[in-house]
N, C-alpha and C positions, 0 to 999 in steps of 0.2 A: 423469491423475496422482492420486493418493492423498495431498490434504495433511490434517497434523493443522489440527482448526477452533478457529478463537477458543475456543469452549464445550465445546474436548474438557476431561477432567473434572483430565487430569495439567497445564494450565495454569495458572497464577495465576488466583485468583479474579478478579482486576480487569481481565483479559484475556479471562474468560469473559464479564463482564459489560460491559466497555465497548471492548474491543480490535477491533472491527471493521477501523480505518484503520489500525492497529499491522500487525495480521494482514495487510492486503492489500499493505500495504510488505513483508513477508515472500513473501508470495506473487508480487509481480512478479519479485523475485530467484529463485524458487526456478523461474517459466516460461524464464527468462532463463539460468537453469544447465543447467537438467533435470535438480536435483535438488532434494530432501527436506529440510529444517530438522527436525533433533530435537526433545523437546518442552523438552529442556533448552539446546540454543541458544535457543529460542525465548524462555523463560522470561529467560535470560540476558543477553539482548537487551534486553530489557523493562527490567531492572535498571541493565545502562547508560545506557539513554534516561533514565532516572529521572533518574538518579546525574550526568549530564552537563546538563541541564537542555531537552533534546528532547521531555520529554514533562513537564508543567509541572504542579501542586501537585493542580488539578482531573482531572487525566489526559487533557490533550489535547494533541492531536499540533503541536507546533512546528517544526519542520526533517522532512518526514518523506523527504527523496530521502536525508539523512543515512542515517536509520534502513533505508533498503531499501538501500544500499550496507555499514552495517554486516551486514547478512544478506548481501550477494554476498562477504563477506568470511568469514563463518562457514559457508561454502558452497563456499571455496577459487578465491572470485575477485578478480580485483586491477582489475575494472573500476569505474564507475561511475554512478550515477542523478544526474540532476540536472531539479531542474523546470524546465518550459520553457517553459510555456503552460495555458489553461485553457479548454474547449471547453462552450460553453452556448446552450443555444438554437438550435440548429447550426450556428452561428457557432466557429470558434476564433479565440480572442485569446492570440496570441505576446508572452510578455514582450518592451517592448523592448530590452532588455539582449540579449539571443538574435539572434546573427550571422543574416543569413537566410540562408546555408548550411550553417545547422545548426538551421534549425526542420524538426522529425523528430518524432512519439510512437513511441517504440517501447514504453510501455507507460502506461496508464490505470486510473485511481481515481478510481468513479465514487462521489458523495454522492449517495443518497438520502431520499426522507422515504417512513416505513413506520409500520405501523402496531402495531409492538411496544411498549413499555416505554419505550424510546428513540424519541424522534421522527425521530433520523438514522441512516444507518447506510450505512457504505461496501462497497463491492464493486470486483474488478476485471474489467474490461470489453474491448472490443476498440472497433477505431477509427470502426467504426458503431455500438457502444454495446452491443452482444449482450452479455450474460454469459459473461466465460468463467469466473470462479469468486466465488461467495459465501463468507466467510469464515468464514460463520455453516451450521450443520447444525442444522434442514434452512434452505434457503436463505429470506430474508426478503421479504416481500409490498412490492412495489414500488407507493406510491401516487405518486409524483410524482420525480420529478427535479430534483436542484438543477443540478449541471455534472458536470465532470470533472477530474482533474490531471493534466497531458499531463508524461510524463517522457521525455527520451532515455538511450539508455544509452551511455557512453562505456568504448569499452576500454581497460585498461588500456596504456600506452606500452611497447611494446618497447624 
């Protein structure tokens, strides 16, 4: 797939420069549709996270299965993200709140520490940690790993 990156040049500046975890909440939904976010949902998106108070004065991500459900919704889906666990050190730790028949990742956001400008920067991953997309073009130098954010996706109720 061909997504637009945090640092394409039609995004918000503040997405170019700090939108990593923004973008990869974007991008789980957009693996999950198998489709494309405009740069203008994109951007749009950004604005509501602001404007609702999901993404807070510093510009860091607070609710972010929110923020990747508002994307399955500007993507024309009526499902749902919701976090569920947290996988480090190859250990996962399942919120207890999370029924265990319903501890599942169906998709991951991994934090790492790199060696840009930014000491952290997220990516989404797959369930052994492989890359499947960087948010950032060209993709960032992986020095260490902090975890992961395990979400499930719930569909929408018939």
């Amino acid at each position: 797939m061909n997504h637009i990156k945090q640092n394409n040049s039609e995004c918000k500046t503040v997405i170019q420069k700090v939108g990593c975890f923004f973008r990869s909440c974007g991008l789980i939904a957009e693996y999950q549709t198998g489709k494309y976010l405009s740069v203008n949902q994109i951007n749009d998106t950004w604005e509501w996270a602001k404007g609702t108070g999901r993404i807070d004065e510093e510009n860091c991500i607070k609710d972010s299965a929110s923020i990747a459900t508002r994307f399955l919704r500007a993507l024309g889906d009526g499902g749902c993200f919701c976090e569920v666990g947290t996988f480090r050190g190859g250990v996962t730790y399942w919120y207890p709140s999370i029924p265990k028949d319903d501890r599942r990742a169906d998709a991951l956001i991994q934090k790492i520490r790199q060696g840009g400008p930014s000491v952290t920067h997220f990516r989404v991953v797959n369930k052994n940690g492989g890359l499947i997309e960087d948010p950032h073009d060209p993709p960032l130098k992986v020095l260490d790993i902090f975890y992961s954010i395990l979400y499930e996706y719930i569909p929408e109720a018939k």
